[in-house]
N, C-alpha and C positions, 0 to 999 in steps of 0.2 A: 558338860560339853568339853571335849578336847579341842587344846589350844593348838591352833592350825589348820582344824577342819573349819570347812566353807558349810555354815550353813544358812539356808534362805529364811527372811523374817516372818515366815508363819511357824518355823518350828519353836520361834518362842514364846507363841501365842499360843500352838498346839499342846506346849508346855504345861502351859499356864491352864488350858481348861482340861488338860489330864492328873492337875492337882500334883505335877512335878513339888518339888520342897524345893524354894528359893527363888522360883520360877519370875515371878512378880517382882522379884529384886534384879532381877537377871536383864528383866525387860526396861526397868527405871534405869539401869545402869547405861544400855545399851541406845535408847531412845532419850531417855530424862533430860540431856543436855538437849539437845533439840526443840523438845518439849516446852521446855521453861523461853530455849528463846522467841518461839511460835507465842509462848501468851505473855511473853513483855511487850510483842507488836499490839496488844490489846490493854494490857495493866501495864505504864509506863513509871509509873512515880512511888510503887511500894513492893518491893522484896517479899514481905510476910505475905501480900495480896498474892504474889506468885507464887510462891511456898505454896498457899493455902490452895488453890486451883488445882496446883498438881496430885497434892494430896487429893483433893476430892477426884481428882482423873483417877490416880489409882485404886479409891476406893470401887469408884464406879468397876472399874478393868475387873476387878475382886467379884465386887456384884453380877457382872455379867459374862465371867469367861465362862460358864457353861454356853453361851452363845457365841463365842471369838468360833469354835470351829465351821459356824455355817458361812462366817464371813469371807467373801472371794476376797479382800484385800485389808487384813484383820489391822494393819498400820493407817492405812489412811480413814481406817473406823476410828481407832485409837486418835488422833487427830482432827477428826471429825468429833472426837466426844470433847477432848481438850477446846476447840472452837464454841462449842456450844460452853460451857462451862466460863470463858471466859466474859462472853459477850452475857450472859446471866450475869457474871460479877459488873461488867460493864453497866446493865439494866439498873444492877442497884444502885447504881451511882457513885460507889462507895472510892472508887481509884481513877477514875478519868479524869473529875474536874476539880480541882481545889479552889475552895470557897475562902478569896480573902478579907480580911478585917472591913473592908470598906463593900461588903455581899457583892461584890463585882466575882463573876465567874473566868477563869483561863484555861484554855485548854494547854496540857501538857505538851512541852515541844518532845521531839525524839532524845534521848539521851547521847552523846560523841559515841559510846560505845555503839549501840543500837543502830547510829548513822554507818558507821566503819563496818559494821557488820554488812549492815544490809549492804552497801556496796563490794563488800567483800564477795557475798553471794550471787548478786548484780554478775559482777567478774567472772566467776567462776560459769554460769549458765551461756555466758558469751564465751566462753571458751570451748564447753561440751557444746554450743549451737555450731561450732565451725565442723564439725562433724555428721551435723546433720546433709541430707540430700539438699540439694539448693530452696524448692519450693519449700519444703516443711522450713526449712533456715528463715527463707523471708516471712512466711507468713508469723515464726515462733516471735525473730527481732522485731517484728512489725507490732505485734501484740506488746512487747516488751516494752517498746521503747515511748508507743504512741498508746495503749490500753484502749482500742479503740476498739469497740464493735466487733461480732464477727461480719455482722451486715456491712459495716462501713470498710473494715479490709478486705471484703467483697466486691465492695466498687471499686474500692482504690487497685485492685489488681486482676480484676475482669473477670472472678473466678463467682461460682456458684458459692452460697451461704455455708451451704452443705461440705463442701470440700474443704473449707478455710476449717471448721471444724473435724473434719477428718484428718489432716494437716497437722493443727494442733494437737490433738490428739495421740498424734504417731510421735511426733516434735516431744511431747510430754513423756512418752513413755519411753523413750531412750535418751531420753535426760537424767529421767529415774534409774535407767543402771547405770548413766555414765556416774551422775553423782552421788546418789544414796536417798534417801528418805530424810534423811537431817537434813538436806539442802530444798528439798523438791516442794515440800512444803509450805516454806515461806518467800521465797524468790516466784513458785508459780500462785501464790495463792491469786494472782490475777489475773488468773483461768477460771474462777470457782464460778461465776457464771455465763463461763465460754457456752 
């Protein structure tokens, strides 16, 4: 791929299940940082824990690109696989809770990093919202700031159920070009059962 061409991210998933050479590196390169930060919001206290995830993401990617071309949105699959794969690591219980010397359990707090980040991202969604239309704006900040309901920012702004998620929705997808897929995914992830 030449440096300076625009290209859109299924062509490196179209890559990938046409058995390009490199293709699978191309995409760890391109997505991997994002990636690793999306499954430390899940695995916060082991390095190797998220090393290992990612590897098994890209095994899986390996496993299943004869499948990436039917996908309408082969990134947010890819993310979608990374989510399940964490929250499995979560199940075993292996990296959330450390067990100290007296059996009392703790949950892990966010790391300074992880905090700086995520308000980092916080920032940045509030900046691409100032570009949205005014309703999509309120209902995006409203979801943002309160995680409330689509029901309940229904009431609060007199509007049908149905619309606040139409809203969102429109809000979500030019968010996505204003920022990219490295950001979309972990700043909206509290959309995922909008």
């Amino acid at each position: 791929m030449e440096e300076g061409t625009k290209y859109d991210d299924s062509m490196y998933f179209r890559a990938l299940a046409d058995g390009v050479p490199g293709a699978l590196d191309r995409i760890d390169k391109v997505f991997g940082p994002a990636i690793d930060v999306y499954i430390r919001h899940f695995i916060t206290d082991d390095v190797s824990a998220v090393d290992s995830t990612h590897a098994d993401l890209l095994v899986k990617l390996w496993e299943q690109r004869h499948q990436i071309i039917e996908k309408e949105n082969p990134v947010k699959w890819m993310f979608g696989i990374a989510h399940k794969l964490a929250l499995k690591s979560l199940e075993r219980g292996r990296w959330y809770f450390v067990q100290l010397e007296e059996k009392h359990f703790v949950e892990h707090t966010e790391t300074v990093e992880d905090l700086v980040l995520g308000k980092e991202l916080e920032v940045r969604a509030r900046i691409a919202a100032k570009q949205l239309p005014p309703m999509e704006r309120k209902v995006f900040l409203l979801k943002l700031d309160t995680q409330l309901s689509n029901e309940e920012i229904a009431q609060r702004l007199g509007i049908s159920r149905q619309t606040v998620k139409n809203e969102l929705y429109r809000a979500r997808r030019k968010i996505e070009q204003l920022l990219g897929y490295c950001f979309v995914y972990i700043v909206l992830e509290i959309f995922k059962n909008s």
